[in-house]
C-alpha positions as CSV (number, residue, x, y, z in Angstrom):
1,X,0.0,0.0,0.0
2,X,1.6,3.4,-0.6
3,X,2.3,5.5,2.1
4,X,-0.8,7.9,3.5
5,X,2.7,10.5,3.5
6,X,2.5,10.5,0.1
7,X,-1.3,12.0,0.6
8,X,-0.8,15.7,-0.6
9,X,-3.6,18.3,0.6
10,X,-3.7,22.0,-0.5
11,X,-6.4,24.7,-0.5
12,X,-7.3,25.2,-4.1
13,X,-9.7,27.9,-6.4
14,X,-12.1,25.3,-8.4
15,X,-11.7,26.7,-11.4
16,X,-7.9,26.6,-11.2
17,X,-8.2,22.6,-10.9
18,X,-10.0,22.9,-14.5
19,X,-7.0,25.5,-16.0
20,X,-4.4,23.1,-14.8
21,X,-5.5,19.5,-15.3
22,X,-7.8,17.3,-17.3
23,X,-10.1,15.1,-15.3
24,X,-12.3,12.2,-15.5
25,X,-15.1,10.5,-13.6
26,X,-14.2,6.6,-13.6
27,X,-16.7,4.5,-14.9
28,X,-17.6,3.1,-11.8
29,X,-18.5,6.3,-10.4
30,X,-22.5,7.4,-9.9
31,X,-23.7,9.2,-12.5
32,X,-24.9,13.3,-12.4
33,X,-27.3,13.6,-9.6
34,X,-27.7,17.3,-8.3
35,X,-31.1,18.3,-8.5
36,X,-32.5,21.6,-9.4
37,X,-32.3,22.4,-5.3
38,X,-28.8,21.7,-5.2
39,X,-27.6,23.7,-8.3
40,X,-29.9,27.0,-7.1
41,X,-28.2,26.3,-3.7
42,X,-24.6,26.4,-4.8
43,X,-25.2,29.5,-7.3
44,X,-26.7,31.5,-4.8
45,X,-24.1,31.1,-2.6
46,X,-21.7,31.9,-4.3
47,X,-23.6,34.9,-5.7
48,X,-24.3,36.2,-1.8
49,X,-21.0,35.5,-1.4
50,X,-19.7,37.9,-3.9
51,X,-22.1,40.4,-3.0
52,X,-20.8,40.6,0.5
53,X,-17.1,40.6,-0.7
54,X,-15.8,37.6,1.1
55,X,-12.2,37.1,-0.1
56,X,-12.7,33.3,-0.3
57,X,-16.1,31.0,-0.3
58,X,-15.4,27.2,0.4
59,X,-17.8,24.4,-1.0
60,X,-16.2,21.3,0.7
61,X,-13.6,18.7,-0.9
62,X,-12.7,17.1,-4.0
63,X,-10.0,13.7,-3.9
64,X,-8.5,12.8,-7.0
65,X,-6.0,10.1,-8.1
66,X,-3.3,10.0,-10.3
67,X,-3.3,5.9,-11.3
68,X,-0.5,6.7,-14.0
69,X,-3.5,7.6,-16.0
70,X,-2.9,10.6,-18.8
71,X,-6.3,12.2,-16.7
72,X,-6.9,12.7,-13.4
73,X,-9.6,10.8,-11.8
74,X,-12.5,12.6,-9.2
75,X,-12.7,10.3,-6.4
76,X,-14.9,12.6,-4.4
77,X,-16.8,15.7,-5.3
78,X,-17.6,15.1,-9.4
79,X,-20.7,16.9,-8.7
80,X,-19.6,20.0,-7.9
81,X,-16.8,20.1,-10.4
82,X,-19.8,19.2,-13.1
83,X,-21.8,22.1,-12.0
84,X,-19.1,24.7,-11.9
85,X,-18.3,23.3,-15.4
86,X,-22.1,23.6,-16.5
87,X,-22.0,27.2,-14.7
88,X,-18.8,28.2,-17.1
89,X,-19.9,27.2,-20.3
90,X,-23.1,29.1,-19.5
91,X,-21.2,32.2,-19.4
92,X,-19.4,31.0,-22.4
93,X,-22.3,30.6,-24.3
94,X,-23.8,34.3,-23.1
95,X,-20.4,36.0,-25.1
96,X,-21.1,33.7,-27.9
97,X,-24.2,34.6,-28.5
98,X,-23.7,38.4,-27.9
99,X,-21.1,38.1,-30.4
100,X,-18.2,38.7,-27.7
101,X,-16.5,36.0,-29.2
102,X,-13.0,36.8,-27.6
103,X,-14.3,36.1,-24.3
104,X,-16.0,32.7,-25.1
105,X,-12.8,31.4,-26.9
106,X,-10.9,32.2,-24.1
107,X,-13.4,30.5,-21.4
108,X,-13.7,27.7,-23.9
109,X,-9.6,27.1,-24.2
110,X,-8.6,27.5,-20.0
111,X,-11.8,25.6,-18.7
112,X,-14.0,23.4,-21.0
113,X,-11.1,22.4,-24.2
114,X,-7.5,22.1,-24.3
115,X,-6.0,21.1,-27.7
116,X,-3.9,18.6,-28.6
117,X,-0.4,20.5,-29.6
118,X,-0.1,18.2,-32.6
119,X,-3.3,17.9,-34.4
120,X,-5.1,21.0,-32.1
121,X,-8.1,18.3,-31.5
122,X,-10.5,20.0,-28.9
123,X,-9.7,17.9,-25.4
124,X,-12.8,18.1,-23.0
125,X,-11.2,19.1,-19.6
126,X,-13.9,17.1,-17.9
127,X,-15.4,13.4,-18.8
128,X,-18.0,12.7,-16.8
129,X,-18.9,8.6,-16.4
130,X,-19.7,6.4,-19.9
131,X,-23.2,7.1,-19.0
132,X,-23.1,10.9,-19.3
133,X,-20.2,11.9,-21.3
134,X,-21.2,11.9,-24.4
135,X,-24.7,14.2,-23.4
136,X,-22.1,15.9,-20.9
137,X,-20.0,16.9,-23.9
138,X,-22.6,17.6,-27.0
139,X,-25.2,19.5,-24.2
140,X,-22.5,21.5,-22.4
141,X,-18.9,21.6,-23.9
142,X,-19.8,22.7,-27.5
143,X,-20.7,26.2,-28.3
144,X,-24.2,26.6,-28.8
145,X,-23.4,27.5,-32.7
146,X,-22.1,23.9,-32.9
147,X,-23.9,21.3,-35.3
148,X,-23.3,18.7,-33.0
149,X,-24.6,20.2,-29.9
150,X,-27.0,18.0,-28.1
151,X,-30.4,18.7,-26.9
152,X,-32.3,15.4,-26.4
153,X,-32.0,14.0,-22.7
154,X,-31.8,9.8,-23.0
155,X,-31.7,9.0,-19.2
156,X,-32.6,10.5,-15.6
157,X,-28.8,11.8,-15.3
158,X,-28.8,13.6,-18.8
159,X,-32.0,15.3,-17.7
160,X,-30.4,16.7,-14.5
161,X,-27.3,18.0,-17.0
162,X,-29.7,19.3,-18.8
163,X,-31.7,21.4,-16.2
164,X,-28.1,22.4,-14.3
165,X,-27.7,23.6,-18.1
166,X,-30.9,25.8,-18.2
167,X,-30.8,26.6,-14.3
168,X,-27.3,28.4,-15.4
169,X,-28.5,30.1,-18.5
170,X,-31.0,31.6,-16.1
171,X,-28.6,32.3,-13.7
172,X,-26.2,34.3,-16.1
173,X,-29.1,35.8,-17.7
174,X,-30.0,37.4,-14.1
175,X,-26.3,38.5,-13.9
176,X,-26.4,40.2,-17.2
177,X,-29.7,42.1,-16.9
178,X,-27.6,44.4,-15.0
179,X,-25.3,47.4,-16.3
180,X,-21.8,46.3,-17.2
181,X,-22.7,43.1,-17.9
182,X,-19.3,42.2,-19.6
183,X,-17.4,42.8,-16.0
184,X,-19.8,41.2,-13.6
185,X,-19.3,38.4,-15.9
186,X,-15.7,38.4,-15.9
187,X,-15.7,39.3,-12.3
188,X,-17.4,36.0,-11.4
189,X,-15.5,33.9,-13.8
190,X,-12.4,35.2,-11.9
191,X,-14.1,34.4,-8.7
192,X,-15.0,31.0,-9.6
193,X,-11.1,30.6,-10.6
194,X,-9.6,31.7,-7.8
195,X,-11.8,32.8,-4.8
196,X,-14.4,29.7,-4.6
197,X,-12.1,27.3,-2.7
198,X,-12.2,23.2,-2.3
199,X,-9.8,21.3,-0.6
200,X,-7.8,19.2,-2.8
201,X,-7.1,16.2,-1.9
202,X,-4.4,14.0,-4.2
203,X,-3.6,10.8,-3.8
204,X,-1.5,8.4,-5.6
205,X,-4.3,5.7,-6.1
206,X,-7.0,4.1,-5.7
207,X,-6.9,2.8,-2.1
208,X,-5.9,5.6,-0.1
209,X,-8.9,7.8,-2.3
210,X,-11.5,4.7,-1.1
211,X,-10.5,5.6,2.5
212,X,-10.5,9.1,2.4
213,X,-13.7,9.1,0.9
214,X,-15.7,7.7,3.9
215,X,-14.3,10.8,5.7
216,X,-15.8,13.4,3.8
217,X,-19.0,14.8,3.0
218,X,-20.5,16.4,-0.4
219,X,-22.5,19.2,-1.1
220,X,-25.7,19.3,-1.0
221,X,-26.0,15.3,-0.9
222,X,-24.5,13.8,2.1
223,X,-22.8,10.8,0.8
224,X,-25.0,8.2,-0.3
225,X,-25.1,4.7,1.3
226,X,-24.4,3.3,-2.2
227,X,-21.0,5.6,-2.6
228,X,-19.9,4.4,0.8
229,X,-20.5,0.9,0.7
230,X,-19.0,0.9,-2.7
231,X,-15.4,2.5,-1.9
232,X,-16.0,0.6,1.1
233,X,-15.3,-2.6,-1.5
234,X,-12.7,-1.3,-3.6
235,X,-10.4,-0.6,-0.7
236,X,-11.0,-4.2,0.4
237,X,-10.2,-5.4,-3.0
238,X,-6.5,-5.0,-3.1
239,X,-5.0,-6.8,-6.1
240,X,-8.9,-7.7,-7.1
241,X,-10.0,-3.8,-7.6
242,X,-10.6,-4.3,-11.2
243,X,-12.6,-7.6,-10.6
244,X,-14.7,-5.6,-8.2
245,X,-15.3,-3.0,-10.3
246,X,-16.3,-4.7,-13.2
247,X,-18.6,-6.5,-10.8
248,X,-20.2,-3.3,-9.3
249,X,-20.5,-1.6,-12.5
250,X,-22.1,-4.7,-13.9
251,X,-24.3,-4.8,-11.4
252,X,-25.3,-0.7,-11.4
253,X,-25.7,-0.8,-15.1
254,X,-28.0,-4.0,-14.9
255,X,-30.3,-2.0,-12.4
256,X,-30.5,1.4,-14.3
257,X,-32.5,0.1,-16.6
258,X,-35.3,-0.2,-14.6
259,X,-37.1,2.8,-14.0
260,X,-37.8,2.9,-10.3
261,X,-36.0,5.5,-8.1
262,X,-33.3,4.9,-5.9
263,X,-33.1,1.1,-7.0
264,X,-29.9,0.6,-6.4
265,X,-30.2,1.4,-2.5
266,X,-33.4,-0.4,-2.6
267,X,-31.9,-3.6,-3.7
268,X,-28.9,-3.4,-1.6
269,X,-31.2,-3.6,1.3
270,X,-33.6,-6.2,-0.2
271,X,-30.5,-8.6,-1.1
272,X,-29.1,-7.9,2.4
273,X,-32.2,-8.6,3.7
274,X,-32.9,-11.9,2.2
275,X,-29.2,-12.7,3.4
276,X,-29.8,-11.6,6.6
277,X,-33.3,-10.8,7.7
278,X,-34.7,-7.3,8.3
279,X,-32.1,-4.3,8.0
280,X,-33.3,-1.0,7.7
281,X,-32.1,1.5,5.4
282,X,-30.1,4.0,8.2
283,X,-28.8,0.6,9.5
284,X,-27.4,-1.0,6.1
285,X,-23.7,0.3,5.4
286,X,-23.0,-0.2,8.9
287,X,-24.0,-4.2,9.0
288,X,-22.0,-4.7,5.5
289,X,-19.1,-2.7,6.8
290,X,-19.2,-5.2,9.7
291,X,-19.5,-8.4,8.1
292,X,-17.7,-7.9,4.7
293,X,-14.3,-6.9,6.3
294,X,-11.2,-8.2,3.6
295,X,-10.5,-9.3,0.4
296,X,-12.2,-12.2,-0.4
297,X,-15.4,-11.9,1.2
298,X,-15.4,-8.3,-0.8
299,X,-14.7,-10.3,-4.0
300,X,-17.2,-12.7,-3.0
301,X,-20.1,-10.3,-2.1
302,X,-19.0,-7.9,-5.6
303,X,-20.0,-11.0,-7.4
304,X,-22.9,-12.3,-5.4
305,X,-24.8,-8.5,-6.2
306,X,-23.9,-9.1,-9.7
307,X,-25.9,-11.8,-9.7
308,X,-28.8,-11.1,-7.5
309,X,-29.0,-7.9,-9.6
310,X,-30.3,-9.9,-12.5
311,X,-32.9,-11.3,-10.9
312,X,-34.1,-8.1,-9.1
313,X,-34.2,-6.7,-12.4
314,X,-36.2,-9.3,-13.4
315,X,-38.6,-8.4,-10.6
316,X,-38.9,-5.0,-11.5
317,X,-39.3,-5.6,-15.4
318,X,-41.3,-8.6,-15.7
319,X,-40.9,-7.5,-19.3
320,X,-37.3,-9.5,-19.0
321,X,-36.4,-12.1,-21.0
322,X,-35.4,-14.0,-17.6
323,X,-39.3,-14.9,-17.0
324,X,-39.4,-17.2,-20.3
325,X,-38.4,-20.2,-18.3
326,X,-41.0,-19.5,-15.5
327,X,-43.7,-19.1,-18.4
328,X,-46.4,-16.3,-18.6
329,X,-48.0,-17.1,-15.7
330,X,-45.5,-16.6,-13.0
331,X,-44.7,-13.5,-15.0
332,X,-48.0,-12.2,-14.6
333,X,-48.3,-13.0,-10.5
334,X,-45.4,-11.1,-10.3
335,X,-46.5,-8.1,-12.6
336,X,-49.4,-8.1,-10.2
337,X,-47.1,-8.2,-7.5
338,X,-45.5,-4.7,-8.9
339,X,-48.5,-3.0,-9.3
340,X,-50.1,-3.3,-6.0
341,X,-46.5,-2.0,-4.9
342,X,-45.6,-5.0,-2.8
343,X,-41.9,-4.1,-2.6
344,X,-41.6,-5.2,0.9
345,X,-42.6,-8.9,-0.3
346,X,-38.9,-8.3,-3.0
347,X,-36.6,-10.2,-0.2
348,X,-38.6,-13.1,-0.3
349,X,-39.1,-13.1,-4.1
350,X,-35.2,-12.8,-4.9
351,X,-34.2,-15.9,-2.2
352,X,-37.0,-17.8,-4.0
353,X,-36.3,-17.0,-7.4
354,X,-32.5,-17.2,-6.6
355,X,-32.7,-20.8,-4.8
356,X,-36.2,-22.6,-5.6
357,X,-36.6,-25.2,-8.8
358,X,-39.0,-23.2,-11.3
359,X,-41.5,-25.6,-10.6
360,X,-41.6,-24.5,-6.9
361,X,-41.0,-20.7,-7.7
362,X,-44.1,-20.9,-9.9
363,X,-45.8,-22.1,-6.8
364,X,-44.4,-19.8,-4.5
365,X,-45.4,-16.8,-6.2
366,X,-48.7,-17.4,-6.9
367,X,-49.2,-17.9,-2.9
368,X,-47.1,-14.9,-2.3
369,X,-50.4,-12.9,-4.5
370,X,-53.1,-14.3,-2.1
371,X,-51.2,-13.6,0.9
372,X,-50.4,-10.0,-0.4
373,X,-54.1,-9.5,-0.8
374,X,-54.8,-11.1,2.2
375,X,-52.8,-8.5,4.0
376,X,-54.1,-5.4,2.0
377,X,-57.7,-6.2,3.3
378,X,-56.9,-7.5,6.7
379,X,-54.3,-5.3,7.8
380,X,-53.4,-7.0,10.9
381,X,-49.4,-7.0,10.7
382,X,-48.3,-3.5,9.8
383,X,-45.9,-3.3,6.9
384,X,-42.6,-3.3,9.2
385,X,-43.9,-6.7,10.8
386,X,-44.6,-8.1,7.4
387,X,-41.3,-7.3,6.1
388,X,-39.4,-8.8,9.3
389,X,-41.8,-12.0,8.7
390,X,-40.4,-12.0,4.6
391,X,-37.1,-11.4,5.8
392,X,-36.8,-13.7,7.9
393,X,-38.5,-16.2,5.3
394,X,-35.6,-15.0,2.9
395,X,-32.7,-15.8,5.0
396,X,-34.2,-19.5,5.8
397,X,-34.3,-20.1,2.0
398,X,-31.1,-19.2,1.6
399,X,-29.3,-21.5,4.5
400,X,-30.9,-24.0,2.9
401,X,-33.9,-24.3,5.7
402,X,-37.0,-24.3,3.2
403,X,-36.8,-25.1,-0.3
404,X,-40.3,-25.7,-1.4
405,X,-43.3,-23.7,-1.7
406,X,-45.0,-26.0,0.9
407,X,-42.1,-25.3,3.3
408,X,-42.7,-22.0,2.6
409,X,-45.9,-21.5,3.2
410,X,-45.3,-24.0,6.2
411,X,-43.1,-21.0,7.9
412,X,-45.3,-18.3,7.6
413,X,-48.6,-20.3,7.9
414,X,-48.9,-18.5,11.5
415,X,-49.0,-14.8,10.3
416,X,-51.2,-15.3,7.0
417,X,-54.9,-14.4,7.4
418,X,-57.0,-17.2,7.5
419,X,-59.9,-18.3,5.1
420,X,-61.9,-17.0,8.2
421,X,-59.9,-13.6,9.4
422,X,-59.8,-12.6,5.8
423,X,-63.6,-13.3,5.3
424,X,-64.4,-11.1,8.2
425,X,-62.1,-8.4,6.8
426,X,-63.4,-8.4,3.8
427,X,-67.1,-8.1,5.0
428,X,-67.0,-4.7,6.1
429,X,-63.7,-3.9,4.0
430,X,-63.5,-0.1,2.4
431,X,-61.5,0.3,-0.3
432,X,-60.5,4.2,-1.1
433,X,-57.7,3.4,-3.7
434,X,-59.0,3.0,-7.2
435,X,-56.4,1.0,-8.3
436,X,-56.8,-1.5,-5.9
437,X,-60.8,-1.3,-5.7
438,X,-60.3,-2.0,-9.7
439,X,-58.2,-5.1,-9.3
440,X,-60.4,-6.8,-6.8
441,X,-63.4,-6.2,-8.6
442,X,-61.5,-7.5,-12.1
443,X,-60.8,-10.4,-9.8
444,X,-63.9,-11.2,-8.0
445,X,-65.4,-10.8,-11.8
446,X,-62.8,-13.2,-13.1
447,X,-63.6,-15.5,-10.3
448,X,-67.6,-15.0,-10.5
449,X,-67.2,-16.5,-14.4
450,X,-65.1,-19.9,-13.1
451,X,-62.3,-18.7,-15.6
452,X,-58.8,-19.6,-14.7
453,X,-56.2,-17.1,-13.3
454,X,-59.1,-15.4,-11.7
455,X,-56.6,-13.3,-9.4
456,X,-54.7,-12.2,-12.7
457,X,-55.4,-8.3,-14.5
458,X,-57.8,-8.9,-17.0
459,X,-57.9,-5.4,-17.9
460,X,-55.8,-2.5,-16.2
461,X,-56.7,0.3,-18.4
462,X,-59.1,2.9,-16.5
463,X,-59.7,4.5,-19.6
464,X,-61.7,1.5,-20.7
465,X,-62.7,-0.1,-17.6
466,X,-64.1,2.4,-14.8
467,X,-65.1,1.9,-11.5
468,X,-68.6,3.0,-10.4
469,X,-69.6,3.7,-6.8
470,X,-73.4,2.8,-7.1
471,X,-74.0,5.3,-4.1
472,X,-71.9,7.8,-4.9
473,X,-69.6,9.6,-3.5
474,X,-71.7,13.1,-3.7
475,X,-74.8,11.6,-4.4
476,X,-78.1,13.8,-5.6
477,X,-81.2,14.3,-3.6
478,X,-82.5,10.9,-5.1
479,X,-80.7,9.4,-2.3
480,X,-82.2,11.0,0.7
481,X,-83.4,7.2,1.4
482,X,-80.0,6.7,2.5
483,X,-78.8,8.5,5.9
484,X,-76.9,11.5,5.7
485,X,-74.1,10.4,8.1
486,X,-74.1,6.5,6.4
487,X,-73.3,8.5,2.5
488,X,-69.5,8.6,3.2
489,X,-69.5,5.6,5.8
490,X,-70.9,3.4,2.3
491,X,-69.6,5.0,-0.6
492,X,-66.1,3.2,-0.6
493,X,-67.5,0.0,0.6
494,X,-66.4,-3.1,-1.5
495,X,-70.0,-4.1,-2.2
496,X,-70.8,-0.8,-3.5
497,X,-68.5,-0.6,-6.0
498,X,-68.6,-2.2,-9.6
499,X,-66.9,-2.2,-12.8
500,X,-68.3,-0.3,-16.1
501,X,-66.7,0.7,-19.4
502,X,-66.3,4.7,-19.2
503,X,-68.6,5.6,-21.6
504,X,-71.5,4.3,-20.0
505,X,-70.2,5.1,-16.4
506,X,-69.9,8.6,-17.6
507,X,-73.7,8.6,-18.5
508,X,-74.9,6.9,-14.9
509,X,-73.1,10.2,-12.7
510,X,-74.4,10.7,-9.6
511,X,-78.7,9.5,-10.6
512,X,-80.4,7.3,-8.9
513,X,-80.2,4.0,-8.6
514,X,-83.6,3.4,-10.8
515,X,-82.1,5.3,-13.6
516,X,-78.4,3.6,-12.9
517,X,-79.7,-0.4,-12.9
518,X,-80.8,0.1,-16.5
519,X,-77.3,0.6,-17.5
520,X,-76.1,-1.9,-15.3
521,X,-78.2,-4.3,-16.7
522,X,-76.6,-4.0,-19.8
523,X,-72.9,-4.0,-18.5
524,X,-71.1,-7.3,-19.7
525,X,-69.7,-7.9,-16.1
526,X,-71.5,-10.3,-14.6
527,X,-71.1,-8.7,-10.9
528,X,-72.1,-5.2,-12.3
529,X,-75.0,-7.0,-14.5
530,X,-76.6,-8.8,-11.4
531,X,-77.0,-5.4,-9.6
532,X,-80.2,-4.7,-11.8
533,X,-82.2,-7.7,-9.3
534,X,-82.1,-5.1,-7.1
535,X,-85.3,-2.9,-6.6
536,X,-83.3,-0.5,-4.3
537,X,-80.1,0.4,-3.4
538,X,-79.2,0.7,0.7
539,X,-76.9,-0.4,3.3
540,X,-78.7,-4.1,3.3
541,X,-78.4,-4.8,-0.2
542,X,-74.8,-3.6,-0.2
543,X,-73.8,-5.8,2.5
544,X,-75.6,-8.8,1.2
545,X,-73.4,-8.0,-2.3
546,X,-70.5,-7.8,0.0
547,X,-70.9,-11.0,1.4
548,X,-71.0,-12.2,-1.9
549,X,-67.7,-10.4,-2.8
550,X,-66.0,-12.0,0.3
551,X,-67.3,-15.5,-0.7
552,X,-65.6,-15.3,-4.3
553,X,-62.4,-13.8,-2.6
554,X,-61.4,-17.0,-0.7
555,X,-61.4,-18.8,-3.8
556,X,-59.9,-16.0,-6.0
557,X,-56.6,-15.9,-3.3
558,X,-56.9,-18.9,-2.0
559,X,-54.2,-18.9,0.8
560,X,-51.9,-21.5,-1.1
């Protein structure tokens, strides 16, 4: 290892790190993630900052490596390098269009180009990650004359770059309104240079950066559980760094594709979770700092998220092509799964689809559906005591302790509603969520016709298929039959709702119920259809449908 006295700090302005060196973001590193709250914040400090005539304005750290590359690499503190950078070619970009073009050739060649002495090819002083350089370069570096400047965001990162972008045309815009805009402008440019200070830190590589890293703090986003726990790795990793990366950026780049925020941190704690039982987000670096303490269990848990980050994929997407062995079935359970947000229930889902035979994860699945249900009606558990009960599911599957979806079900038997708690739930169950009403209904329907795959979506669009509270929700004087203080107590009800195509549910409104049966009776639902036996609509006949409703229910999720 080399020496920490070879570890050389010095106070520095941040746009004299651009003048002076080219820099990179490795490819491991997280993408651009300031959001419009943290760009704002930074400008406007350093414009108060100004204003006051404070010599010097500091804005936290930034380590960098050498690793005998021809850049230097950002360890720590790409962000605010990025923004700064965004922030100059703004002002560049003001002088080019205002025809000033001495001024933007001269902030393009010290901050945002260098040229190659040979060919005098343009050299971007800053590459961001593989992910963003090529929008970081074609959105920001080139002159807004350019051909080849880039406009269209591709990815969540690109459209941060690209507000930072517009939030610093604003800025400079603001700036310039003013007399003597030329000077104000040059005046801040000289302050960014020299007077907005960081503390550069330089090391010579890689491992003395990772523990530096976990010493420091960003602006305006604390360091992320993700940044720590990976430099937490790579300066495990030794002679292995490059296996680890490769593993970590495999695994990040697998993940990204999903569109869910904050995934990666999500499935770090899932995966840890199904290893371990239950750890809580504030808790997570900490336990797998703990246990994941040298080399080769840091090469061995690099690999182990690679893999698991497939399959979480998978769970996410069930538009994957990893689903074609489990066949469209199991795809659809877990597509359900997703879209009555049952993320605490992901643990439990990755040990089983990482360790069960397909026949048994088919199986498994399915259950996990009813039980899922089961829980949204009953309530019971609260979502923290579910997740423990998952968890702890998780980590049996994975010593080896259950291995079938009997087994399974077998371990949690004790904390699933029965046939008989979940028929009393469902009984006097409200349901306020449309989403979820529609899916029960689409169920109970499914399950009312004897077709198969009854707790399957049939139809998910609710701009074809509506839901229709039969007393509704601000109903007309036609319903004075009903008590004033029982309106809102029914409305949501489960038995008072039904499904209808919107046309015809935009025609039944708030009548009455004589008027609304007529179009019931021609509904093709066979739930909504049956309401037209009804010669009135009150709190007994809703019940009695209820009952009805809960009947169907215990077969539609039955518990396994």
């Amino acid at each position: 290892m080399t020496s920490a006295s070879k570890i050389e700090i010095s106070l520095e302005g941040v746009g004299r790190i651009l003048i002076n060196c080219n820099v990179s973001v490795p490819i491991y590193q997280r993408s651009y993630a300031w959001e419009d709250e943290h760009v704002t914040d930074l400008f406007n400090d350093i414009a108060t900052a100004m204003k006051a005539g404070a010599p010097e304005y500091f804005i936290g750290s930034i380590v960098t490596t050498n690793n005998q590359a021809a850049r230097v690499e950002i360890a720590d503190g790409q962000q605010r390098l990025a923004t700064i950078t965004i922030l100059l070619a703004a002002i560049r970009d003001y002088f080019y269009e205002k025809g000033d073009k001495g001024h933007a050739d001269l902030i393009t060649s010290d901050y945002l180009h260098k040229r190659e002495l040979k060919t005098l090819t343009p050299i971007p002083t800053m590459k961001l990650n593989d992910i963003d350089n090529n929008y970081f370069a074609g959105r920001v570096l080139l002159p807004p004359d350019s051909p080849k400047r880039v406009e269209s965001p591709a990815n969540k990162s690109h459209f941060r770059i690209d507000n930072a972008a517009a939030l610093s045309k604003k800025h400079i815009k603001y700036i310039a309104a003013a007399t003597n805009a030329t000077d104000k402008l040059v005046d801040l440019v000289t302050y960014l240079t020299d007077s907005v200070k960081v503390i550069l830190v330089r090391v010579p590589d890689d491992t003395n950066a990772f523990m530096i890293f976990e010493t420091l703090n960003d602006r305006g986003l604390s360091l992320a559980i993700t940044d720590l726990l990976k430099n937490h790795l790579f300066g495990l990793s030794g002679t292995r760094l490059s296996e680890v990366q490769m593993a970590w950026i495999s695994t990040v780049s697998v993940l990204e594709g999903a569109d869910e925020e904050n995934i990666l941190l999500t499935f770090l704690r899932h995966y840890w979770s199904s290893r371990f039982g239950l750890v809580r987000e504030k808790e997570l670096y900490a336990d797998i700092k703990k246990r994941v303490s040298n080399l080769s269990l840091a090469v061995d848990f690099a690999k182990e998220l690679e893999q698991n980050a497939q399959i979480y994929a998978a769970i996410v997407n069930t538009a994957e092509a990893f689903w074609s062995k489990y066949g469209d079935t199991c795809r659809k359970h877990m597509e359900m799964l997703n879209i009555l947000r049952m993320i605490q229930i992901r643990p439990l889902i990755l040990s089983v689809l990482s360790t069960f035979k397909e026949a048994e994860a088919r199986i498994a699945i399915k259950n996990m559906l009813s039980w899922s249900v089961r829980f949204l009606i009953h309530g019971g558990l609260g979502t923290g005591a579910i997740e423990t009960h998952y968890s702890q599911a998780a980590k049996a599957i994975r010593e080896g302790k259950i291995t079938t979806a009997a087994k399974l079900f077998g371990y949690l038997k004790s904390v699933i509603p029965t046939d008989a708690k979940f028929r009393t739930a469902l009984l006097s169950a409200s349901v306020s969520k449309a989403f979820l009403a529609r899916y029960y209904l689409r169920a109970l329907e499914q399950q009312e016709g004897g077709l198969p795959g009854a707790e399957l979506v049939p139809n998910d669009n609710s701009e074809v298929i509506n839901l229709e509270h039969i007393l509704p929700q601000n109903p007309s004087s036609t319903w004075s039959h009903f008590p004033e203080d029982e309106q809102t107590l029914f409305s949501d009800k489960l038995g008072n709702l039904a499904l209808m195509t919107t046309r015809i549910n935009a025609k039944a409104g708030n009548d009455g119920f004589a008027f609304k049966k007529k179009l019931y009776a021609k509904s093709e639902f066979r739930l909504t259809q049956s309401l037209a036996k009804y010669s009135r609509w009150d709190r007994r006949n809703i019940e009695d449908r209820q009952a009805h409703l809960a009947d169907l229910a215990l077969k539609a999720w039955p518990i396994r």
